[in-house]
Structures are given as structure tokens and as C-alpha cells.
C-alpha positions as semicolon CSV with decimal commas, in nm:
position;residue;x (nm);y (nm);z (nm)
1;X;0,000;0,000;0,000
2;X;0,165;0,332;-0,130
3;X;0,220;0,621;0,184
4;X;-0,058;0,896;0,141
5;X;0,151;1,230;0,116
6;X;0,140;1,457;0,442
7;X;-0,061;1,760;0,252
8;X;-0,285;1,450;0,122
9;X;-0,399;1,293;0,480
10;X;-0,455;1,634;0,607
11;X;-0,662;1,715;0,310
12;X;-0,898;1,456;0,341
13;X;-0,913;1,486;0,723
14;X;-1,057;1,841;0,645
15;X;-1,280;1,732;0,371
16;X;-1,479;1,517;0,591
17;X;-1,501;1,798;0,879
18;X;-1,290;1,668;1,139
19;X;-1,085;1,771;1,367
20;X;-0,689;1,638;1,419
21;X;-0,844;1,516;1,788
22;X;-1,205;1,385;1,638
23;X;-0,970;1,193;1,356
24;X;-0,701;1,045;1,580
25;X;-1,022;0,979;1,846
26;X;-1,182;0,754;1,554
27;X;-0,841;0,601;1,427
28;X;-0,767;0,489;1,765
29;X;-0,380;0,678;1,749
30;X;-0,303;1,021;1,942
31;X;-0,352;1,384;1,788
32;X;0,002;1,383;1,831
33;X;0,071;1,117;1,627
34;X;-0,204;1,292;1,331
35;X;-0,026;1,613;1,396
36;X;0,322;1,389;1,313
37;X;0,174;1,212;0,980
38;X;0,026;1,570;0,812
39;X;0,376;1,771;0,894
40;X;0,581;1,457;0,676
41;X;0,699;1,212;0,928
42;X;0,688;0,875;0,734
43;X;0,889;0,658;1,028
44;X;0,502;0,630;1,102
45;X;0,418;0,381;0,787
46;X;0,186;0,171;1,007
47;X;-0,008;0,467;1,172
48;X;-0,049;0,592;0,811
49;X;-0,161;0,324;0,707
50;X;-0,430;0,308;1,000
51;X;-0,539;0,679;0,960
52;X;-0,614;0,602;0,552
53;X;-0,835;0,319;0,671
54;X;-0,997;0,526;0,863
55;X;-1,070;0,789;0,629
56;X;-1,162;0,521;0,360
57;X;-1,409;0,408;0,623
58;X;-1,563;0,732;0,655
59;X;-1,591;0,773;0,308
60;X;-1,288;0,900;0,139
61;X;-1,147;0,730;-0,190
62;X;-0,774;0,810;-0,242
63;X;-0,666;0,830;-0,595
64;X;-0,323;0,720;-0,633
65;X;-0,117;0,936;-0,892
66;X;-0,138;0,846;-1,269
67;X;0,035;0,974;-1,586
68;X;0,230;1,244;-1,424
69;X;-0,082;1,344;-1,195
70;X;-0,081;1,381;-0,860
71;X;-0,283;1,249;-0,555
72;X;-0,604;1,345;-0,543
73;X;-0,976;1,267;-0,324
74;X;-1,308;1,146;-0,387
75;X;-1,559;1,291;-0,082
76;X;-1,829;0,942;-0,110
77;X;-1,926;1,014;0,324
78;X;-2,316;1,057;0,344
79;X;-2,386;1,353;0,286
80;X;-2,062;1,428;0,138
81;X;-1,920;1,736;0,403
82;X;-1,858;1,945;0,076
83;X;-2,226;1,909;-0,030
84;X;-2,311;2,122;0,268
85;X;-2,048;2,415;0,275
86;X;-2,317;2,618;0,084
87;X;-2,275;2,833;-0,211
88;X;-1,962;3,107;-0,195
89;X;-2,033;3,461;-0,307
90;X;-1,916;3,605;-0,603
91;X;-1,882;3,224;-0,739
């Protein structure tokens, strides 16, 4: 299983709404540990591994780079936490 990039884990975190506490709380690792993974610290393989499962479980499809793309996310949590941010002025 390929390591999620740092700006990648803390991306979907935020997507679904949660907090570093809330996500480490449902992963069943410390905030700490979260705080570790989204600033880069891959001696942590195991935990990251752990805190994609976790996001997979809540929803979140990570789409592994392709052709000289990067990483990107696929919100499927019910109702998707960007379905509800609303509309943004001036968009």
C-alpha cells in the first residue's frame, strides 16, 4: 500500500469535517501522532496506514497518482461534508 503524502492525509481529514483530535479519536492513534503524519513524518508507515483506513471508512477514496498526476480525493461520506459548505459569493 503506497504512503498517502502529508498535505494528502490532512486534506482529506478536512474534507470530511474533522478535527486532528475527532480523527485520531476515531483512528484509535493520538492527535500527536495525526499532527506527526500531516507535517511529513513517514517513520510512522503503520499509523499511516491506519489513519487512511480510517478515512476510507468514513468515506474518502484516495486516488493514487497516474500519468504524471498527482494524488487526489473522492468525498463518497453521506452527505458528502462538501455538499453542505453552501454556495460562496461572487462564485
Amino acid at each position: 500500500m503506497m504512503i498517502v503524502p502529508p498535505n494528502v492525509l490532512r486534506a482529506a481529514r478536512e474534507l470530511l469535517g474533522l478535527k486532528q483530535v475527532t480523527a485520531a479519536e476515531g483512528a484509535g492513534i493520538s492527535r500527536r501522532t495525526i499532527q506527526r503524519l500531516e507535517a511529513g513524518d513517514f517513520d510512522q508507515k503503520h499509523t499511516s496506514i491506519v489513519l487512511r483506513t480510517y478515512y476510507e471508512g468514513q468515506g474518502i477514496v484516495f486516488v493514487r497518482p497516474t500519468d504524471g498526476h498527482g494524488w487526489g480525493l473522492i468525498d463518497n461520506s453521506e452527505p458528502s461534508k462538501a455538499d453542505r459548505l453552501g454556495s460562496v459569493e461572487g462564485y
